[in-house]
C-alpha positions in Angstrom: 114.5 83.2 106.8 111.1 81.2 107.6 108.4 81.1 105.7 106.6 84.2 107.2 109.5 86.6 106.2 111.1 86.7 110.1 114.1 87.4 110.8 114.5 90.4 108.7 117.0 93.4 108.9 115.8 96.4 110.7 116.0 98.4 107.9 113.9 96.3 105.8 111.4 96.2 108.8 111.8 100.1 109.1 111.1 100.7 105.2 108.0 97.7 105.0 106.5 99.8 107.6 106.5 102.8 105.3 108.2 104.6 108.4 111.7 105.4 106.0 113.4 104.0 103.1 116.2 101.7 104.0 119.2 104.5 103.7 117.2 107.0 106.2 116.6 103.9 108.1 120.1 103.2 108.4 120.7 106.9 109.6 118.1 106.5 112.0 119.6 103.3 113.5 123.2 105.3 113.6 121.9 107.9 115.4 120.4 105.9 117.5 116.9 106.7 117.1 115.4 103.2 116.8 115.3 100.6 119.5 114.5 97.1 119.8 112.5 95.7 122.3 114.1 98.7 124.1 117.6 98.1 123.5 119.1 100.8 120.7 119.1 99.1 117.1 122.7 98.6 115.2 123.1 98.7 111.8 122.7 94.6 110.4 120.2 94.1 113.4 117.4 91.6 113.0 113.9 91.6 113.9 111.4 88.6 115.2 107.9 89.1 114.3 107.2 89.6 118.4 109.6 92.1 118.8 109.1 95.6 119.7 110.7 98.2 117.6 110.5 101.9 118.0 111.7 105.0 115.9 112.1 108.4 117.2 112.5 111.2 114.8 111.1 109.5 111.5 109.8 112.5 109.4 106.2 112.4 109.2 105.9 115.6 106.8 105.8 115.3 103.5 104.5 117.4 100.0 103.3 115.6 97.0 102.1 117.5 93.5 101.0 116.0 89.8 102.7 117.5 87.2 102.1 117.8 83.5 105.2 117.1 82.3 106.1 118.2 78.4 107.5 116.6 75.9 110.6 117.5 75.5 111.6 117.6 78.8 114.1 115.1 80.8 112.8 113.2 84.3 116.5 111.9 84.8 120.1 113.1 83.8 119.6 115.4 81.4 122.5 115.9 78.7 123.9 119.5 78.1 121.3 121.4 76.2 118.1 119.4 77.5 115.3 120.4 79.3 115.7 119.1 83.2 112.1 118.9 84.7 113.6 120.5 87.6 114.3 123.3 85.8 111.0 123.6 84.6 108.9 124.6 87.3 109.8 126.5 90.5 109.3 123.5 93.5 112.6 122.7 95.2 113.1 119.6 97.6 111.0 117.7 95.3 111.8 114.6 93.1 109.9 112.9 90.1 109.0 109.1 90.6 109.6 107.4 87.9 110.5 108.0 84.7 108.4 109.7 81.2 110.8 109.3 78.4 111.9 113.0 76.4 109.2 112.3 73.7 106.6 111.4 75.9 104.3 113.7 78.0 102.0 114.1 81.1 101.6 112.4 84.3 104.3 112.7 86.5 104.3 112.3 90.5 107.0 115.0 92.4 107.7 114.3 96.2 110.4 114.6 98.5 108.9 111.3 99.6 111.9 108.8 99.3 109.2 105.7 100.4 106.8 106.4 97.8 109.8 105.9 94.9 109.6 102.3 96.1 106.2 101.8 96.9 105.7 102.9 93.1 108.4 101.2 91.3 109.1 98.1 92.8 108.2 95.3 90.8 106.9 93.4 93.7 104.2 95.6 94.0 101.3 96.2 91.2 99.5 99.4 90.4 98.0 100.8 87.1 99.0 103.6 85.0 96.8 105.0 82.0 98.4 106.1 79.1 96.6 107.9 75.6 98.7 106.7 72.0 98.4 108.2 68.8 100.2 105.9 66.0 101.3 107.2 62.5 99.6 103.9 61.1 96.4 102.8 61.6 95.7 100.3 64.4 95.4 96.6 63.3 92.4 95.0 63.6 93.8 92.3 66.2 95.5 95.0 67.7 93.3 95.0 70.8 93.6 91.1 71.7 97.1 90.9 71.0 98.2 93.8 73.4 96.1 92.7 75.8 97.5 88.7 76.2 101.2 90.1 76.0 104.0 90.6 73.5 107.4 89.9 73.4 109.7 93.0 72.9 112.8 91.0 72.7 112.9 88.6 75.5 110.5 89.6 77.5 106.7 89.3 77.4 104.3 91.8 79.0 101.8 91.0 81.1 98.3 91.1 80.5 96.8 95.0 80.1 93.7 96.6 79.5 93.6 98.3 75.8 90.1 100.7 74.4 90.6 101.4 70.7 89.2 105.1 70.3 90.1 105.7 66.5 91.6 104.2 63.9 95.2 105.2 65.2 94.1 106.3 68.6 94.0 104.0 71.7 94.5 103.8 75.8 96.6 101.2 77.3 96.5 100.7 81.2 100.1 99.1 82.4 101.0 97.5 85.7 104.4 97.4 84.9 107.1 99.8 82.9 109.9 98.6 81.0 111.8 101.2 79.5 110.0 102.0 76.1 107.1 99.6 76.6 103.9 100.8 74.8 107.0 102.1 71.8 107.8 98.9 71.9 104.7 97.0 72.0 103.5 99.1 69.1 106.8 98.3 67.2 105.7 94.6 66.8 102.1 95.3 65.9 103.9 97.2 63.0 103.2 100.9 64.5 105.2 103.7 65.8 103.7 106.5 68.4 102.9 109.8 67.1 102.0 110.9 70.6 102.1 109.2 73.9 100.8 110.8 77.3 100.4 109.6 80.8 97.1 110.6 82.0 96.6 108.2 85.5 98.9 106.8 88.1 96.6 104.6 90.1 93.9 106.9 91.2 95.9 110.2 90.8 94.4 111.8 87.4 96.2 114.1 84.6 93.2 116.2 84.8 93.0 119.6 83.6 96.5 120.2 83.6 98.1 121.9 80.8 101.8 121.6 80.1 104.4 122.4 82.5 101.6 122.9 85.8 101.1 121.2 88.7 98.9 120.8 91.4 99.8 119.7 95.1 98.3 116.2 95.8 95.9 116.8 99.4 92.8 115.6 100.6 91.2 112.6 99.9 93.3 112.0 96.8 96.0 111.6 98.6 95.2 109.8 101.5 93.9 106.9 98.9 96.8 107.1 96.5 99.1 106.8 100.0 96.5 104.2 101.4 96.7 102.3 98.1 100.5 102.4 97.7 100.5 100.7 102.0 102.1 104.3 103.4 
């Protein structure tokens, strides 16, 4: 590959365009819905940077809602007797991006957006997400500047973040990443363990008003910047 990223697969070009992931793209190709520089696409196909591609039938509809997500309740393969999220409210079609662990609560995105899944978890992109802790200790007082340079939790070092102290055991901590039990985690090496943990922001999308278990379909200006933002 050169230095500018050309050749690449179709169905990389297909996704990077935010037109469909790389499986629908792959569809797309088999039905022979996308061309290149007029010639119908096959699946392993590459494209130059001056090439001409086209895709007919790409869906261009698509419904996006917050949701206050309880704790409690399971974002992902949930075990016999648990809560599924899906269960929990009456939207079908609709996934959650991401994950919100069972103790955890709040922000969640739901879509039937395949793209955005990507857009959001990706680790080669970046975007912020807002969280509010509540620790059964009290905070140390280097808390703050230790959080924010990075920690290791066992072989792996955050990156920076921004942390506001707003009691003696209550902060907010804005990630741009999420390994799987990171602010627990964090807190566990400043010698603290969450009481409470809730989501209240994914980049400009806000928790709100929302009380537990509603949601609100994402329209309007919100949308178009979170969508904007996330390059869809």
């Amino acid at each position: 590959m050169t230095s500018d990223g050309y050749p690449v697969r179709i169905n990389k070009y297909i996704a990077s365009r935010g037109i469909a992931t790389r499986k629908d793209a792959d569809t797309l190709i088999e039905k022979g819905l996308v061309t290149i520089n007029g010639r119908k696409a096959v699946l392993g196909d590459k494209v130059q940077e001056a090439d001409k591609v086209e895709v007919k039938g790409a869906r261009t509809k698509y419904r996006y809602f917050a949701y206050n997500k309880p704790s409690g309740v399971i974002t992902h393969s949930p075990e016999k007797g648990e809560t599924d999220i899906m269960r929990s409210i009456p939207l079908r079609s609709v996934f959650p991006v991401g994950r919100l662990d069972k103790r955890s609560s709040g922000l969640i995105i739901l879509t039937d957006d395949a793209r955005v899944t990507d857009r959001l978890l990706n680790p080669e992109y970046t975007h912020d997400k807002e969280y509010r802790v509540t620790t059964h200790e009290p905070l140390p007082n280097n808390f703050k500047k230790v959080l924010e340079r990075g920690v290791d939790i066992g072989g792996y070092v955050t990156k920076p973040c921004e942390v506001e102290i707003r009691s003696d055991n209550k902060f907010s901590i804005t990630l741009t990443e999420g390994k799987k039990h990171q602010i627990r985690r964090m807190c566990d090496v400043m010698k603290t363990s969450v009481a409470e943990l809730q989501r209240v922001r994914v980049m400009n999308i806000k928790l709100g008003t929302l009380k537990p278990n509603e949601y609100r379909e994402l329209k309007g200006q919100e949308l178009d910047q979170f969508l904007k933002a996330i390059g869809l």
